[in-house]
Structures are given as C-alpha cells and as structure tokens.
N, CA and C of each residue as an Amber inpcrd file, in Angstrom:
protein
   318
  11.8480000   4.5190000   9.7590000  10.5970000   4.8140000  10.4480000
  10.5090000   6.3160000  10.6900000   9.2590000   7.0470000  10.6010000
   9.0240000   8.1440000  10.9460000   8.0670000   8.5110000  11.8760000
   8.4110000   9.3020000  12.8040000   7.3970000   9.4560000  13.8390000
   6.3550000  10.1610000  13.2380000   4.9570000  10.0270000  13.6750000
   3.8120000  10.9590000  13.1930000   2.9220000  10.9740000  14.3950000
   1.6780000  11.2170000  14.5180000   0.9200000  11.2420000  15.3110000
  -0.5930000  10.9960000  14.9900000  -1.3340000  10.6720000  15.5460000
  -2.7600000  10.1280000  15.3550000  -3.5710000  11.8190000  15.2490000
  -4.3400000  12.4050000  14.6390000  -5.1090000  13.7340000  14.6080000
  -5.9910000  13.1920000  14.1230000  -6.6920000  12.2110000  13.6170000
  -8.0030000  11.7100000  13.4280000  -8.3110000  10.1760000  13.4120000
  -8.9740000   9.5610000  14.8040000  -9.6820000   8.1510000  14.9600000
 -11.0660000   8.0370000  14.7210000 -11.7690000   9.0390000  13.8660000
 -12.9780000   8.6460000  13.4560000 -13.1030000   7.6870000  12.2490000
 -14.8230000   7.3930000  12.1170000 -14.9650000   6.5730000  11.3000000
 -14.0020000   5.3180000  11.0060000 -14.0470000   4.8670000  12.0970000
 -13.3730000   3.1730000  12.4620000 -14.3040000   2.3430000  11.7140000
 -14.1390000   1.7070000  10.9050000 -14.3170000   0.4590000   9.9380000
 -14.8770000  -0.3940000  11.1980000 -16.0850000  -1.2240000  10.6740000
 -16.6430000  -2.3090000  11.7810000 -15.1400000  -3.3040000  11.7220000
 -14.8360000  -3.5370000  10.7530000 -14.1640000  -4.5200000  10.2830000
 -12.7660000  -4.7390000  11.2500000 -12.6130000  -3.5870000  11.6760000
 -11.0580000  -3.5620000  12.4490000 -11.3590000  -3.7860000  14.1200000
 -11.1970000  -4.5460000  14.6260000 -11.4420000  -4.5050000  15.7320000
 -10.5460000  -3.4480000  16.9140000 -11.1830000  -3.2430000  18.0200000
 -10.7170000  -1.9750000  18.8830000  -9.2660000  -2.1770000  19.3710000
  -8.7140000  -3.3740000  19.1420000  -7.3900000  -3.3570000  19.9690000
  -6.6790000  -3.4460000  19.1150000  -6.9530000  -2.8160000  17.2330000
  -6.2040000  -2.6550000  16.2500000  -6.1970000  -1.0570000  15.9570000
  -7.1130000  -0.0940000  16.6440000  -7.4210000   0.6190000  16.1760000
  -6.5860000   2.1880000  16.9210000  -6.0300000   2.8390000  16.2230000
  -5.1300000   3.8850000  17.1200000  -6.4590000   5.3610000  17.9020000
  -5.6960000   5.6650000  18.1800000  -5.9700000   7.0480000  19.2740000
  -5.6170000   8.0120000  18.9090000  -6.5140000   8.9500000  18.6810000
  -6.0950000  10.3800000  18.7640000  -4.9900000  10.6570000  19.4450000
  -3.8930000  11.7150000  18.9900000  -2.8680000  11.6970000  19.8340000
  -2.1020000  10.7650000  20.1660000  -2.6520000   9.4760000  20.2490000
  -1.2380000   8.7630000  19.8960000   0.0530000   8.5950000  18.9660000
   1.5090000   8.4660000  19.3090000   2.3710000   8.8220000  18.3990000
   2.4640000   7.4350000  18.2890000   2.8860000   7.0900000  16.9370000
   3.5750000   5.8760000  16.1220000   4.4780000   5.9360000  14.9400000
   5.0700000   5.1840000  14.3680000   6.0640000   5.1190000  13.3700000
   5.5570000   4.6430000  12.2060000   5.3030000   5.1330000  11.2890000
   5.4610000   4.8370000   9.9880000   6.5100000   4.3470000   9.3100000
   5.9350000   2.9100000   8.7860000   7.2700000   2.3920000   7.9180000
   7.3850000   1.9010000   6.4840000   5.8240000   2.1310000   5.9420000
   5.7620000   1.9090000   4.6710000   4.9220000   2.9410000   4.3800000
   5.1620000   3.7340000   2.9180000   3.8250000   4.5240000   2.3040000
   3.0690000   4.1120000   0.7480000   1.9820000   3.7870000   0.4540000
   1.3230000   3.1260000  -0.5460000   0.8340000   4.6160000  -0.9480000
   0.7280000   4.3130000  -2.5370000  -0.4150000   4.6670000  -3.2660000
  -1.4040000   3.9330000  -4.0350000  -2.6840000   4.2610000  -4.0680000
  -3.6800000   3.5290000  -4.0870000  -4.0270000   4.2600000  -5.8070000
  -3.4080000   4.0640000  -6.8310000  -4.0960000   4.4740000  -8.1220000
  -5.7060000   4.5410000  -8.2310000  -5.8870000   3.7910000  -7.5340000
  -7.4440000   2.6850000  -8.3070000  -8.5420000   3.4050000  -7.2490000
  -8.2480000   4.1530000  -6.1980000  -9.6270000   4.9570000  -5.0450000
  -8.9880000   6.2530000  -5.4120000 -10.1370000   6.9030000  -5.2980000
 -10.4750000   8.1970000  -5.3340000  -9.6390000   9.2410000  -5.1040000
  -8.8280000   9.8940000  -5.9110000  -8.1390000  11.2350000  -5.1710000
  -6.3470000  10.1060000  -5.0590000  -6.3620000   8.7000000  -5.4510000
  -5.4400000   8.4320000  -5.4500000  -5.0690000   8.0600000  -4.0470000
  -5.4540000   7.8430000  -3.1770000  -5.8450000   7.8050000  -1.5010000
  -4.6310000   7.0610000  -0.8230000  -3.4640000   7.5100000  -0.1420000
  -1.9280000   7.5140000   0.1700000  -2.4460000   6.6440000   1.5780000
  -2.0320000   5.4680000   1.6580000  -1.8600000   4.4660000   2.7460000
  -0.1600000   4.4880000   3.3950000  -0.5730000   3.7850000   4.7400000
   0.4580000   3.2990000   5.2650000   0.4720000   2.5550000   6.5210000
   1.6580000   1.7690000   6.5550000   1.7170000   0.6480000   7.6980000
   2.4480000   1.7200000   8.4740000   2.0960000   1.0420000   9.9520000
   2.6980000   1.7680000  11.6360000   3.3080000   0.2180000  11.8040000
   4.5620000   0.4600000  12.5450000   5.4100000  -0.4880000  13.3460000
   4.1080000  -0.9530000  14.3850000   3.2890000   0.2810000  15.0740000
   3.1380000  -0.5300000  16.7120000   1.7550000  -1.0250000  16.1300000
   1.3010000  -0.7070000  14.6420000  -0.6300000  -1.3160000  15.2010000
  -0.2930000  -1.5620000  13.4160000   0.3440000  -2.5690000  13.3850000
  -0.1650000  -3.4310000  12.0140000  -1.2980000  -3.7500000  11.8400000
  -1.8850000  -3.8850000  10.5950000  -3.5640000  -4.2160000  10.0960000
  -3.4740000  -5.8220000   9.8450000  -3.3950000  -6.4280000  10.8860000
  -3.6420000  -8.2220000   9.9360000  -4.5430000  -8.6190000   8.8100000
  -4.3150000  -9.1210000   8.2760000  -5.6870000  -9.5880000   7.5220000
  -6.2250000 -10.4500000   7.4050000  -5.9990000 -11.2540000   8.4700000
  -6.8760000 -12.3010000   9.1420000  -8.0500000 -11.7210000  10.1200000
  -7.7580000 -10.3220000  10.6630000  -8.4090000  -9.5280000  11.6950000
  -9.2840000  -8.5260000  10.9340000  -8.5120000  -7.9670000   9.8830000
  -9.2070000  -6.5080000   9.6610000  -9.4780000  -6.4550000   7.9200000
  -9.2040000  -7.7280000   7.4910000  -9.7640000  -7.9170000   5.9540000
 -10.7090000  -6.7820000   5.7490000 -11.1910000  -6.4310000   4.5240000
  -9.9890000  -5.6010000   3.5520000  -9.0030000  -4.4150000   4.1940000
  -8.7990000  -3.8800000   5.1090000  -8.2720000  -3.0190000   5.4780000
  -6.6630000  -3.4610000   6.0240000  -5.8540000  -3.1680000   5.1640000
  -4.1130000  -3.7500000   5.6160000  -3.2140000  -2.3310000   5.5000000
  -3.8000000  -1.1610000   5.3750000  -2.8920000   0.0760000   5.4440000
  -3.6450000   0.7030000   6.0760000  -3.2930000   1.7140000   6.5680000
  -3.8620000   3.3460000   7.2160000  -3.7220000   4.5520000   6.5110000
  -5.1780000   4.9660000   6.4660000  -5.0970000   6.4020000   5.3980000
  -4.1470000   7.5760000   5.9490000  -2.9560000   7.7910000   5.3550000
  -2.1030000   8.4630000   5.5080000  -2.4950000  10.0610000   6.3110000
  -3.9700000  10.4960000   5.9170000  -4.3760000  11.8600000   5.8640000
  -5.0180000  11.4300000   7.5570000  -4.8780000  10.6170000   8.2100000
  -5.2820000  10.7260000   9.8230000  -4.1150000  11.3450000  10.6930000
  -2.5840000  10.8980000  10.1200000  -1.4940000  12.0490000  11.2680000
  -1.0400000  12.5310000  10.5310000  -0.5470000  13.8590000  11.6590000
  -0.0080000  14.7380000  11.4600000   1.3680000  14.3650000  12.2500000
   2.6110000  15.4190000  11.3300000   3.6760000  15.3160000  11.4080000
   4.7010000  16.3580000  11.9870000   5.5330000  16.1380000  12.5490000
   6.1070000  17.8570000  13.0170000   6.9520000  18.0520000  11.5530000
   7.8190000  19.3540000  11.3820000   7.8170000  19.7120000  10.4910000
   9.7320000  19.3140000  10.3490000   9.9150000  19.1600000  11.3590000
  11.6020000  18.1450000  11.4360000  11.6880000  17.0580000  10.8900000
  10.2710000  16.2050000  11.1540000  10.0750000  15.1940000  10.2070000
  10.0140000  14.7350000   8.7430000   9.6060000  16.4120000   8.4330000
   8.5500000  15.9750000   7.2500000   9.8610000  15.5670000   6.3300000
  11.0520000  15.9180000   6.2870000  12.1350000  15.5140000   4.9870000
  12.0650000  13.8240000   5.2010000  12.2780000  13.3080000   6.2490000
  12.5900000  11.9400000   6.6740000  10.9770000  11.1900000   6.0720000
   9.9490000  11.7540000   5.8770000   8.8090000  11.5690000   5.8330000
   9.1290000  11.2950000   3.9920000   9.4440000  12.2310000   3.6190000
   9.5120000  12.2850000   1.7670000  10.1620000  11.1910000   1.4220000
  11.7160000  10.8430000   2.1810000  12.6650000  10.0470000   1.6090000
  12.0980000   8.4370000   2.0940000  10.8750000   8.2130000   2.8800000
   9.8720000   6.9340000   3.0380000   9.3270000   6.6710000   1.9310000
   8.5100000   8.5430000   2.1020000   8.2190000   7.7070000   0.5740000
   8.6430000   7.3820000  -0.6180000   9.4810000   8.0050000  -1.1440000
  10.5140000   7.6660000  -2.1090000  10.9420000   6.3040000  -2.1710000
  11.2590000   5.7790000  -1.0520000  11.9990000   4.1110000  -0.8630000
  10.5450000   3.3990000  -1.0170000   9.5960000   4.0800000  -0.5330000
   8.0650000   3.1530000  -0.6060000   7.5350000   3.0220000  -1.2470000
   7.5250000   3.9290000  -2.7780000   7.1420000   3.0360000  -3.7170000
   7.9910000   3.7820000  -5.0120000   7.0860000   3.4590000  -6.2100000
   7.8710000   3.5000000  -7.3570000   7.7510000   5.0570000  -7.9370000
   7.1180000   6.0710000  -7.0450000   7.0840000   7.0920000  -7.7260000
   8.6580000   7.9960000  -8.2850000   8.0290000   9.0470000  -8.6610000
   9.9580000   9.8500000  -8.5730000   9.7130000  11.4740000  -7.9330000
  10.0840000  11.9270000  -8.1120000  10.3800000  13.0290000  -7.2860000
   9.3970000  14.3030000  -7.7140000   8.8600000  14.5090000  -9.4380000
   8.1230000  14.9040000  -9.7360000   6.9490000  14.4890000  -9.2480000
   6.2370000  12.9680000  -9.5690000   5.3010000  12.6810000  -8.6520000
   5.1620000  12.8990000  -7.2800000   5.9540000  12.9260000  -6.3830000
   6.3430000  12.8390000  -4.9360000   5.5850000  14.3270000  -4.5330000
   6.9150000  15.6130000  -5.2280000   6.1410000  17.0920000  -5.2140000
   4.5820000  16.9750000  -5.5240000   4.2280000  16.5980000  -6.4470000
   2.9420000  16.5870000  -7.2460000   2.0160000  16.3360000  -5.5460000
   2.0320000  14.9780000  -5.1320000   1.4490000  14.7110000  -4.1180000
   1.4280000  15.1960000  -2.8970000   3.0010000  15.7210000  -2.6970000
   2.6190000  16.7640000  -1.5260000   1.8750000  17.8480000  -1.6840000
   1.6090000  18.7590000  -2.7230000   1.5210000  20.0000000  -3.6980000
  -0.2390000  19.5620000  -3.0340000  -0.8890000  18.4340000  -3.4980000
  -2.0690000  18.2610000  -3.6550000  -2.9910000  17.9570000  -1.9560000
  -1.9110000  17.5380000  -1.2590000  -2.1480000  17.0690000   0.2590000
  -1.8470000  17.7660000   1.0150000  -2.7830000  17.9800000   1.7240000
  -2.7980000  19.0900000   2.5730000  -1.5290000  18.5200000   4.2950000
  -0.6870000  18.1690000   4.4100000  -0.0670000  18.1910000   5.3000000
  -0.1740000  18.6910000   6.6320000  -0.7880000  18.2860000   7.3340000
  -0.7480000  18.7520000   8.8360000   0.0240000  18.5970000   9.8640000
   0.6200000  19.5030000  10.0890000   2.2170000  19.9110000  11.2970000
   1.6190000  20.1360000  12.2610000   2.3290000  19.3900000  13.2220000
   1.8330000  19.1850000  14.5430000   3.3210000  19.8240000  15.8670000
C-alpha cells in the first residue's frame, strides 16, 4: 500500500454515491494500479484500501483516476514498485508513463 492524498474531488460521477466518494485532502492507500489501453491518453486507475468502488453501488466505475492524488516524494519509489507488481508493464513502459504524467508532490 502507498500513501497518497486526495488533490482533486471534482466532477463526481452521479453514479457513485456520496459515502463512496473521497475528499480533498483526504489521505488513503493505494493498493492496486490499472492501465486502461482502450480510454484516452491511456487513463491510469486505481483501487484505495479505505473507499473501494463496489459495483453493485457505483457500476461502471470500479477504479479511481490515478491523476486526482498527489504523492510526497518519499513515496513516489514505493509508488513505481505498485505499479510494477500491478500490472504487466516493464520498466521501459513504467518510465514512459511517468515521463508522460505529470506527478504531483505534495
């Protein structure tokens, strides 16, 4: 798990209801990171330990767009080696995606 922090709760999906939905400034843990081939820009998801997406609740929405927290910068190695275990990329891809994402240190 990696700690991160909430830096953007706008544009909440009708679909997710409010007692799924995080807070600015709230800190949580990241424990999975997705890539999304198939949306736009390749669009980097992920599950939080404390506010899982059900999908009985928040159909279609079961990850969180990665680009809402920000991370301190102690983190960010522990942050890479998530994603690495999280999916099938390799290390060239990995750079590639940080290279392209703008990272925000908090």
């Amino acid at each position: 798990m990696v700690e991160v922090i909430c830096l953007d709760d706008t544009n909440k999906p009708e679909a997710i209801p409010d007692r799924f939905w995080i807070k600015e400034g709230e800190k949580v843990h990241i424990t999975l990171v997705t890539f999304h081939p198939m949306q736009e820009g390749g669009i980097q998801g992920c599950e939080l330990y404390e506010k899982p997406l059900p999908l009985e609740y928040c159909a279609p929405y079961n990850f969180w767009k990665l680009s809402r927290f920000g991370i301190t910068p102690e983190n960010l190695e522990a942050l890479i080696e998530l994603i690495k275990q999280s999916t099938e990329l390799n290390d060239v891809d990995i750079r590639h995606l940080i290279e392209e994402t703008e990272l925000q240190t908090v």
